[in-house]
C-alpha positions in Angstrom: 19.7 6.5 1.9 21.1 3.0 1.8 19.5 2.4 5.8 15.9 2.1 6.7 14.5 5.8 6.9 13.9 5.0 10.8 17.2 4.3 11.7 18.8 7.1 10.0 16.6 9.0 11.7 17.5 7.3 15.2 21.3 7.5 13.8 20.8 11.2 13.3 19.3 11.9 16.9 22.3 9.8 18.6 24.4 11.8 17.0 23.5 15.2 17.4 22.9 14.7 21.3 26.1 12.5 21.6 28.0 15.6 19.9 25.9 18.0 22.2 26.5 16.2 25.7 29.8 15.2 24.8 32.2 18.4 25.7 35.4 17.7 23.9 33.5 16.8 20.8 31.3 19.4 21.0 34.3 21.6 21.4 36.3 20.4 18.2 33.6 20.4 16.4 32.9 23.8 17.0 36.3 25.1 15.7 34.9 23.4 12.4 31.8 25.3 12.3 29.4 23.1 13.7 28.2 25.7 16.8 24.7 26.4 18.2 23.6 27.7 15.1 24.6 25.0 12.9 23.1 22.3 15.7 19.8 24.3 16.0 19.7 23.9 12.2 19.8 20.0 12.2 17.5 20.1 15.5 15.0 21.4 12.9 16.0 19.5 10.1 15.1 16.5 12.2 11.9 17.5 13.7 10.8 18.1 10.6 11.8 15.1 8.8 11.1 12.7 12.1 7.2 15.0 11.6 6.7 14.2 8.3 8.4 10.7 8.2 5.6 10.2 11.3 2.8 11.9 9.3 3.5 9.8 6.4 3.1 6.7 8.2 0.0 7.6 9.7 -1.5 8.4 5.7 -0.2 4.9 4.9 -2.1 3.2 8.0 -5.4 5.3 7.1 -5.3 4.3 3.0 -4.4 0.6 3.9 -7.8 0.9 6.3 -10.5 2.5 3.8 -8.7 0.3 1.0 -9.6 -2.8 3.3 -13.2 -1.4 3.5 -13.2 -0.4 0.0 -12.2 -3.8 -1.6 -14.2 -5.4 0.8 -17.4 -4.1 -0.3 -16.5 -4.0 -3.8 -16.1 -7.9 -3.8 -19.6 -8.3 -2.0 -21.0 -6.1 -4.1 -19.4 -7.5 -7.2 -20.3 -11.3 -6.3 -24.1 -10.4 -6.1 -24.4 -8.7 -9.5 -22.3 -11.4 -10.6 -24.7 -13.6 -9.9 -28.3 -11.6 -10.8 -26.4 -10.7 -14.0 -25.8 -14.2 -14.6 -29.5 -15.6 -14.2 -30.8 -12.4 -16.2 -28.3 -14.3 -19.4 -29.7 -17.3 -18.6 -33.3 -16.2 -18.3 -33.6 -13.9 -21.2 -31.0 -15.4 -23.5 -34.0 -15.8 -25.9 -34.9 -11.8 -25.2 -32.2 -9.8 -26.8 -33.9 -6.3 -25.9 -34.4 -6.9 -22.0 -30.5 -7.9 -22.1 -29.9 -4.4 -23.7 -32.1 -2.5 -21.3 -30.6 -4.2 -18.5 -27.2 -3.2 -19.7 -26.0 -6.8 -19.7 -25.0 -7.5 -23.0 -20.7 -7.9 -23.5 -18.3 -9.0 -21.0 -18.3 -8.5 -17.2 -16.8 -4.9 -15.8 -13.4 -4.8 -15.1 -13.0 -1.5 -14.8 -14.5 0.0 -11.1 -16.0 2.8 -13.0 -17.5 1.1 -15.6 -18.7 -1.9 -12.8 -20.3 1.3 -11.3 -21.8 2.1 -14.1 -23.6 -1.3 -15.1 -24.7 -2.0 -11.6 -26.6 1.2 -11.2 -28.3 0.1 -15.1 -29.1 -2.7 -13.7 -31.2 -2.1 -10.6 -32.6 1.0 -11.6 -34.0 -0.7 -14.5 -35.1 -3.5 -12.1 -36.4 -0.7 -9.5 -38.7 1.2 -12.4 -39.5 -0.9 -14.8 -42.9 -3.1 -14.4 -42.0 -5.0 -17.3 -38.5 -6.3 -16.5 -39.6 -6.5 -12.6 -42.3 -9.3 -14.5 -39.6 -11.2 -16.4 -37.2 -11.5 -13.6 -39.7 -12.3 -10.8 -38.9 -16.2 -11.6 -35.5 -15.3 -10.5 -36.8 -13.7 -7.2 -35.0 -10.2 -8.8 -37.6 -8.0 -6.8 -37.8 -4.0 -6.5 -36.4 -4.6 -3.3 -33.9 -6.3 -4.0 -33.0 -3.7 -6.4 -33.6 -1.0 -4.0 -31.0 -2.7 -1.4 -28.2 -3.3 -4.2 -28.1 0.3 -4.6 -27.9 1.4 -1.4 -24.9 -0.8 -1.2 -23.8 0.8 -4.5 -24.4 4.2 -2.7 -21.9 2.8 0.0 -19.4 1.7 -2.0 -19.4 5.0 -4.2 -18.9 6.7 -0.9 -16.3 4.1 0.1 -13.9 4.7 -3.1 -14.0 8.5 -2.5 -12.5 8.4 1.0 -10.3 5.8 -1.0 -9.3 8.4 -3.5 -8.9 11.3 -0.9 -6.8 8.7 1.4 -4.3 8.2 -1.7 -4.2 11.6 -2.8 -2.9 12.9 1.3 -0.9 9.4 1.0 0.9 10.4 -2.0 1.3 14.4 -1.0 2.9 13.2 2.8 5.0 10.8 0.9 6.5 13.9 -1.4 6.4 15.9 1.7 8.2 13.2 3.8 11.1 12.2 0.9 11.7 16.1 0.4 12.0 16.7 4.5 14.5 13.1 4.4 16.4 14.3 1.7 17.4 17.7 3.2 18.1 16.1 6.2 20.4 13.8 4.7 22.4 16.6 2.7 22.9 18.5 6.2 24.0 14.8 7.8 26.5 14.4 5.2 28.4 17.8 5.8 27.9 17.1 9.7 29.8 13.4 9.1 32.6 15.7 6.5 33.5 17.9 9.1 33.1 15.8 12.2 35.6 13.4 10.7 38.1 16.2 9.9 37.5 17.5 13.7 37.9 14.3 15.3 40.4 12.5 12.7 43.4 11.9 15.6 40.1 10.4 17.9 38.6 8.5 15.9 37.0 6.3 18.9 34.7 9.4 19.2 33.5 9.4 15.7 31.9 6.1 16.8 30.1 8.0 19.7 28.2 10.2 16.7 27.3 6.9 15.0 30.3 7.2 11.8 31.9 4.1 11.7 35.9 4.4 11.1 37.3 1.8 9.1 40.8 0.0 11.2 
């Protein structure tokens, strides 16, 4: 499907109403097979395929929103443990064991599960432990501070499962939409075969149904 999937869909409507309304062509293409059977049958081709092409759309506009909310967070998130991770280095670069506990040791998380992972190390060691709240009270790394990074972490968690569930109906109406486009085409293409063998001496209405005849 060389043509953007919503004009072959508008292409496809044209054409079947053109052929229905229009009486000569509905009446040679009728000797050719196409009769009310054969146009109820691409009625429901298209309805399906204009449903799921619609549907599809709609998934796309929903995962493009919660990935917006998703990656937005993610960055805040990711900036502030950045940071607290970066004055613990500093702080306790003399204290190889606190580094260790807090989970900070290596490079910085790349991977969002692993990120996960570290942050929720971090300021649940922060949140419990009396010892490490002491060294990091210089850098103003509090309980509650701890205790409002993992709510946010708690957010974002919740965040990247709508994101996960959005891709996962994205993906399936995408299937669901190609599949439903592609059996639409296949019928199209015997309605264009016969329609230029019923109208091949007129070919001014082949142009009516949208196929283009070549002067």
């Amino acid at each position: 499907m060389n043509q953007s999937e919503s004009k072959f869909l508008e292409r496809i409507r044209i054409a079947l109403t053109n052929a229905e309304s229009h009486a000569e062509i509905k009446a040679a293409l009728t000797e050719y097979g196409i009769d009310e059977a054969k146009f109820a049958q691409g009625w429901k081709l298209y309805n399906l395929g204009k449903d799921s092409w619609e549907h599809n759309k709609q998934e796309e506009s929903e995962t493009r929103l919660v990935s917006n909310s998703y990656h937005t967070a993610y960055g805040e998130l990711e900036m502030k443990f950045k940071k607290h991770r970066d004055l613990s280095l500093i702080l306790c670069k003399k204290d190889p064991d606190t580094l260790i506990q807090l989970g900070v040791k290596g490079r910085f998380p790349t991977k969002y599960n692993e990120f996960f992972d570290k942050v929720k190390l971090f300021y649940s060691k922060l949140n419990t432990d009396t010892a490490i709240q002491s060294k990091l009270a210089l850098l103003k790394l509090t309980p509650e501070v701890a205790v409002a990074c993992l709510a946010e972490l708690d957010a974002l968690l919740a965040l990247r499962a709508d994101f996960d569930r959005e891709m996962g109906e994205s993906q399936e109406a995408t299937v669901s939409k190609n599949a439903a486009l592609h059996n639409l085409s296949e019928w199209m293409d015997e309605f264009d075969s016969l329609a230029k063998i019923a109208l091949y001496d007129t070919p001014q209405r082949l142009e009516v149904l949208g196929i283009l005849v070549k002067s």
